[in-house]
C-alpha positions as CSV (number, residue, x, y, z in Angstrom):
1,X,193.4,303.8,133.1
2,X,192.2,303.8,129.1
3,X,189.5,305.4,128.1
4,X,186.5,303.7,126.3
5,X,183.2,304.8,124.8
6,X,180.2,304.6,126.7
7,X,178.5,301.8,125.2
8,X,174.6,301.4,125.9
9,X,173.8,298.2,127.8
10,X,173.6,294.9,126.0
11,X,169.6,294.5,125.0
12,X,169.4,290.7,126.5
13,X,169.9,292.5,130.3
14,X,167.4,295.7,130.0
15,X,164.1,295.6,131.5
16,X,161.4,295.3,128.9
17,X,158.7,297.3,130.8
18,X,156.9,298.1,127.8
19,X,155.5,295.4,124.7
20,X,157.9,298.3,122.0
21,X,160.9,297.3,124.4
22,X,160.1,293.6,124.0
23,X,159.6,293.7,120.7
24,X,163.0,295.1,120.0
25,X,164.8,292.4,122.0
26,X,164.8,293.8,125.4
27,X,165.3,291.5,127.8
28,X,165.6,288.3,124.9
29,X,167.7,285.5,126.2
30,X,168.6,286.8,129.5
31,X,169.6,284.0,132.1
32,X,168.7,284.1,135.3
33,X,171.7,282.4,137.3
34,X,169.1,281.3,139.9
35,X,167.2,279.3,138.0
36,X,170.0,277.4,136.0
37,X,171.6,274.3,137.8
38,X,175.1,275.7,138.1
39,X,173.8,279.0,139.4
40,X,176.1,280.2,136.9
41,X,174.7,281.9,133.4
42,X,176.6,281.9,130.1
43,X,175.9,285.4,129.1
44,X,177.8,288.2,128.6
45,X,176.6,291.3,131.0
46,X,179.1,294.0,129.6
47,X,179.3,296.2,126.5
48,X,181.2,294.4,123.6
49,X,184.2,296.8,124.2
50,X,184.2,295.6,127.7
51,X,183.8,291.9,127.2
52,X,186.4,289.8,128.3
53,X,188.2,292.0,130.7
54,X,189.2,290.9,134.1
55,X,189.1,293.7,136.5
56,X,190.1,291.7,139.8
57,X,193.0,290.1,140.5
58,X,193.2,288.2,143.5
59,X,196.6,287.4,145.3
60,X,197.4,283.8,146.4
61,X,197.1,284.8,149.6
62,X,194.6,284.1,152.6
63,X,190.5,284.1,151.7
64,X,191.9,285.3,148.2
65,X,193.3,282.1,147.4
66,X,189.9,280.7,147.4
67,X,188.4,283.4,146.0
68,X,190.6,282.3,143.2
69,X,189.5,279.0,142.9
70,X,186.0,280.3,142.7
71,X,186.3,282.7,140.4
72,X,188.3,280.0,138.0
73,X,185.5,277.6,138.6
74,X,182.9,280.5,137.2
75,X,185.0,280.9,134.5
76,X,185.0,277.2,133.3
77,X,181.4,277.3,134.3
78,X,180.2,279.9,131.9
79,X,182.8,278.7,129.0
80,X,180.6,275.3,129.2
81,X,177.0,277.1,129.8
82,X,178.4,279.8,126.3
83,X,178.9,276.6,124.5
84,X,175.1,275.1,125.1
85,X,173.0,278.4,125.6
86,X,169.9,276.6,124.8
87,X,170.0,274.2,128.3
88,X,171.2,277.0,130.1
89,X,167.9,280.2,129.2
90,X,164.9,280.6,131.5
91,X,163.0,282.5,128.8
């Protein structure tokens, strides 16, 4: 295992409880996969040192197989909804 800093959380995923925490961009752009057609949001939930890391690897074997099928179809999913942020926010 490597060691990384302990980044804080990205800003666009905190919880702006207060107006100061909105103000400073808590909370701004976050997706809610819900809402969004694909039920699959474009943004990134981990610290940049973190981003693009794949910590599950599935085998090709039994449920896993479709798991990777899914987890492939997320992956193009959220490539296309990166690409067009603006069709893809709730607010």
């Amino acid at each position: 295992m490597e060691k990384t800093s302990a980044e804080p959380v990205p800003l666009h995923i905190r919880n702006a409880v207060t107006r100061f925490m909105k103000q400073i961009g808590y909370g701004k752009g976050y997706q809610y996969a819900h809402d969004l057609e694909t039920k699959v949001a474009g943004m990134d939930c981990l610290p940049d040192n973190l981003r693009g890391r794949r910590y599950y690897h599935p085998t090709s074997e039994g449920r896993e197989k479709l798991l990777t099928q899914r987890l492939e179809e997320i992956r193009r999913l959220r490539e296309q909804a990166q690409t067009t942020p603006e069709d893809n926010e709730t607010g």
